[in-house]
MARZAKE-84664 format. One line per 8 residues: their letters; for each residue x, y, z of C-alpha. Coordinates in nm, 3 decimals. Layout:
! residues N
a = X:Y:Z  ...
END
This chain:
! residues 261
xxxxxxxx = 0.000:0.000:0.000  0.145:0.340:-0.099  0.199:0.623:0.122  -0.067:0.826:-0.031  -0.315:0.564:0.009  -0.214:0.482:0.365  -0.250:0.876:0.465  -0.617:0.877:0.284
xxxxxxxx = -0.752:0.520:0.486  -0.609:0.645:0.805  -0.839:0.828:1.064  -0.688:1.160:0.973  -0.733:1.132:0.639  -1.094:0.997:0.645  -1.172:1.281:0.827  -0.945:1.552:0.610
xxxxxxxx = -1.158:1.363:0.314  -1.526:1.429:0.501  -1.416:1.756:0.539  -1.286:1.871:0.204  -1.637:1.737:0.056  -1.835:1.869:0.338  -1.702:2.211:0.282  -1.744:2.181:-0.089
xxxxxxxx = -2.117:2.075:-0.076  -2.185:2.386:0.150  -2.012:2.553:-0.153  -2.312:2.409:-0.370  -2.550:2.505:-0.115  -2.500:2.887:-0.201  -2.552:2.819:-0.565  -2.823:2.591:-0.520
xxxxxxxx = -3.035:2.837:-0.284  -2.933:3.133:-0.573  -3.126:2.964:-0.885  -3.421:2.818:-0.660  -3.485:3.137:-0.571  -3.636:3.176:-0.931  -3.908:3.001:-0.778  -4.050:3.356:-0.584
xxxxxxxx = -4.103:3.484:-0.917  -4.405:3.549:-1.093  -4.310:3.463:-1.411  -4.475:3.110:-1.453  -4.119:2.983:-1.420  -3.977:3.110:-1.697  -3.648:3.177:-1.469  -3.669:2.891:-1.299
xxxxxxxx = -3.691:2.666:-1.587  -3.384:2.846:-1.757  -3.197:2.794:-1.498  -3.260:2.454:-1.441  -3.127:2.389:-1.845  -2.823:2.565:-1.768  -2.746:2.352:-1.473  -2.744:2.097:-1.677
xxxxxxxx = -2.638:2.164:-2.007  -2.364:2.417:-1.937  -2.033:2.201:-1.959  -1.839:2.346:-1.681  -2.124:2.329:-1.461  -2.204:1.966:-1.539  -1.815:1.859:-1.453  -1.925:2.021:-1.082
xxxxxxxx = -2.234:1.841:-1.077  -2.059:1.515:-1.112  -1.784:1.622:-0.847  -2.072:1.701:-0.617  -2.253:1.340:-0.684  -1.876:1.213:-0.622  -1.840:1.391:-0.285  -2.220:1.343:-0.185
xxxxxxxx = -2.154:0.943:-0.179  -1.779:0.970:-0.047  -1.905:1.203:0.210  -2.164:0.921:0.296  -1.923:0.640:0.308  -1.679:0.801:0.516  -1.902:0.887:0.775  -2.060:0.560:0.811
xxxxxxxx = -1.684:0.409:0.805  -1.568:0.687:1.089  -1.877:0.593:1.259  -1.843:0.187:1.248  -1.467:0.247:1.356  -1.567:0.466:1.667  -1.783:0.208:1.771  -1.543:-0.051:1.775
xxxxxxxx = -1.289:0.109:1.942  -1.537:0.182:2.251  -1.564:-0.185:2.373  -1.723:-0.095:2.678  -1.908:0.160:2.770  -1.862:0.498:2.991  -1.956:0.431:3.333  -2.142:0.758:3.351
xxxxxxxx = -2.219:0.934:3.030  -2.035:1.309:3.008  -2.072:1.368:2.673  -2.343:1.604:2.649  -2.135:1.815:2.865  -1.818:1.837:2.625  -2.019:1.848:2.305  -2.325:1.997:2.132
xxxxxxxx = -2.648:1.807:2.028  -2.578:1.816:1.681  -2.211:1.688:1.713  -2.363:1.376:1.884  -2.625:1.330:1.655  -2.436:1.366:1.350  -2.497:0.985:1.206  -2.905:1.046:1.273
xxxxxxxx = -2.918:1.373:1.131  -2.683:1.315:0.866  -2.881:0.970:0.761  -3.194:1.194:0.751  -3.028:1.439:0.516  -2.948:1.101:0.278  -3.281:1.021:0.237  -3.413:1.323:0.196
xxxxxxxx = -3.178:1.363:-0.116  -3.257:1.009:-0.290  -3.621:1.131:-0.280  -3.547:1.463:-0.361  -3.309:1.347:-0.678  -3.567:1.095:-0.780  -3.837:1.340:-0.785  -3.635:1.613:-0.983
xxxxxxxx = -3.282:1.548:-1.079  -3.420:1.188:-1.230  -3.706:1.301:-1.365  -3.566:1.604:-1.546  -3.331:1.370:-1.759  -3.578:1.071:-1.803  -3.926:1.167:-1.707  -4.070:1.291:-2.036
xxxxxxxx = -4.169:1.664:-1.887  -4.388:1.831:-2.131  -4.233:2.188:-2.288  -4.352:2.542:-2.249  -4.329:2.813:-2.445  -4.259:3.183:-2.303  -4.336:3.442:-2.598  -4.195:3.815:-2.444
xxxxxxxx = -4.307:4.134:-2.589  -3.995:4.301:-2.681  -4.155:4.669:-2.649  -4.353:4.579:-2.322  -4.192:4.318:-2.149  -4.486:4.252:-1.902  -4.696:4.102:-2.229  -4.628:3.750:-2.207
xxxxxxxx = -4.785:3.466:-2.333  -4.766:3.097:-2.219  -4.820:2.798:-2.469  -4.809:2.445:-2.286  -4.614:2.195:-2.491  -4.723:1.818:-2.397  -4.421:1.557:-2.397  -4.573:1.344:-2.727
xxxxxxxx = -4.281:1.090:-2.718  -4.023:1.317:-2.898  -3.776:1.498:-2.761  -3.782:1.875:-2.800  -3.495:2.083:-2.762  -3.449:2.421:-2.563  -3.365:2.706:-2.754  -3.410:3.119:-2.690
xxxxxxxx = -3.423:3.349:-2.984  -3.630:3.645:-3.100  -3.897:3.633:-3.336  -3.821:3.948:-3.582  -4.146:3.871:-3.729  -4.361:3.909:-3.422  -4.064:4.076:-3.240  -4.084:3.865:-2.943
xxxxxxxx = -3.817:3.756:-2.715  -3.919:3.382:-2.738  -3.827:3.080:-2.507  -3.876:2.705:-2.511  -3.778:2.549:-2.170  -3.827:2.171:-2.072  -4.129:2.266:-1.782  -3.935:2.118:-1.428
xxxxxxxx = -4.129:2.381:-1.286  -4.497:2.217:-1.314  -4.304:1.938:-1.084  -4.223:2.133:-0.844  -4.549:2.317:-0.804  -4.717:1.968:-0.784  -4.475:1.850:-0.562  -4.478:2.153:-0.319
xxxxxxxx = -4.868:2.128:-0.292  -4.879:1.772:-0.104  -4.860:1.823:0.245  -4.605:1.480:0.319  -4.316:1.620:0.059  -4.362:1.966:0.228  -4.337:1.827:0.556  -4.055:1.624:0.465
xxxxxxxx = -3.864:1.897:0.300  -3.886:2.135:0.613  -3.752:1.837:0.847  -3.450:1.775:0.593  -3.411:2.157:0.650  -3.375:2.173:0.997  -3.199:1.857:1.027  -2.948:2.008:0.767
xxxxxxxx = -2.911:2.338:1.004  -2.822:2.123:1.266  -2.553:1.924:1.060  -2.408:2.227:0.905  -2.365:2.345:1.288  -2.150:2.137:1.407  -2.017:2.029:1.026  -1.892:2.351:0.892
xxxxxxxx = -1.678:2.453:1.187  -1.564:2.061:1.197  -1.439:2.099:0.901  -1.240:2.381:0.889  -1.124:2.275:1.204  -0.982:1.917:1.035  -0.779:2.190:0.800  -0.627:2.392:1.091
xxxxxxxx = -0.826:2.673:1.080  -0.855:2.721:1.425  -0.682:3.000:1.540  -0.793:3.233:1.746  -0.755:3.476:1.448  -1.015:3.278:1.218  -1.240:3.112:1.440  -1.516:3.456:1.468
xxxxxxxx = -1.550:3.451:1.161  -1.580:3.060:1.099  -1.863:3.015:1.369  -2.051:3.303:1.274  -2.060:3.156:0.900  -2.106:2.763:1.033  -2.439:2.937:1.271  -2.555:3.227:1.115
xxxxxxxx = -2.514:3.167:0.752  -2.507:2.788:0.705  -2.699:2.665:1.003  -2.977:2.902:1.005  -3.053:3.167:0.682  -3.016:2.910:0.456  -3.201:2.625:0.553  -3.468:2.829:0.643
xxxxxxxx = -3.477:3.005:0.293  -3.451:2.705:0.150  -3.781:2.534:0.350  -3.978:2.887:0.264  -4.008:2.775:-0.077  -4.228:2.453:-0.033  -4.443:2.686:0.202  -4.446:2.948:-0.018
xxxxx = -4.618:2.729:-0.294  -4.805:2.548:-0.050  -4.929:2.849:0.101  -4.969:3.074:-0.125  -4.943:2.941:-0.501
END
């Protein structure tokens, strides 16, 4: 076994490797939260559903996508591994339990809450990720007024077995801005209006708040950013940033539709 791969299968290095994809999936968070936002807008998804073609057809940004699947199950793995391992090692159990003194809730909790967050994105990539490549969605058609861009018209285009193609352009002849998006959004409104996936959505989101909690700060402790120096800055990110605004933003939208769509 090389040195490399004895540095990457030792504790340290499982840990330096849940890190490095930790911190990059919080990366994709802030992206992620940034296009869904389309979703406030009352444009019958016309942002939305752009955005969701250039996540996946823009070549750079598909090379990240499959880096993030990567990390998502290596993140995954690792855990349970570092988890198995700790087990082990504690052959018998603490007399009297003194844990909850040295550590938070969510740093004890980070195999439930973490195992919560898994299943929550196999649904959620089933549901939209899966079906946006292989479900059939139907088309729509957004036709802009070019000299009053409030004018817009909306053609549904049912999926009838062949595959249509997104394109923007303008129409010189009825001097439109015109665009032809595969219609993700129509999922998501359905989606968003049963009570279950709602429910289950918000619980992802405030079992991901607690994760990032302890997670982000974890992490960048694992690199040696601890010092004094950094650390203000780190915990006020990992709690105020990662841990609270956005999983809450991100559970708004399902109410938002639920609520008020």
């Amino acid at each position: 076994m090389s040195s490399f791969t004895k540095a990457f299968s030792s504790t340290l290095g499982k840990k330096l490797i849940m890190s490095l994809t930790g911190l990059f999936l919080c990366l994709f968070l802030i992206v992620h939260l940034l296009g869904n936002l389309q979703l406030f807008k009352h444009d019958d998804g016309m942002a939305f559903n752009v955005y969701s073609h250039f996540m996946t057809h823009f070549p750079p940004i598909k090379i990240v996508s499959y880096l993030l699947y990567l990390s998502i199950v290596f993140h995954a793995v690792y855990a349970l591994v570092i988890s198995i391992r700790n087990r082990r090692a504690r052959k018998v159990g603490y007399a009297v339990y003194k844990g909850s003194a040295n550590s938070s809730w969510s740093s004890r909790n980070m195999g439930i809450l973490g195992t919560v967050l898994l299943i929550f994105i196999v649904v959620h990539m089933t549901n939209f990720w899966a079906e946006y490549h292989w479900g059939g969605l139907p088309f729509i058609k957004y036709e802009t007024s070019l000299t009053n861009p409030e004018e817009v018209k909306v053609t549904k285009i049912p999926y009838d077995g062949h595959q249509m193609v997104h394109s923007e352009y303008v129409d010189l002849q009825s001097g439109n801005q015109v665009v032809i998006a595969k219609d993700l959004n129509i999922i998501v409104m359905e989606l968003f209006k049963l009570w279950w996936y709602v429910a289950l959505y918000v619980i992802a989101m405030i079992a991901m708040g607690y994760h990032l909690y302890h997670g982000f700060q974890s992490g960048f402790q694992t690199l040696g950013f601890d010092h004094k120096k950094y650390k203000p800055a780190i915990d006020f990110l990992g709690l105020w940033v990662f841990s609270i605004i956005i999983p809450a933003v991100f559970a708004a939208m399902p109410l938002y539709v639920f609520f008020f769509k």
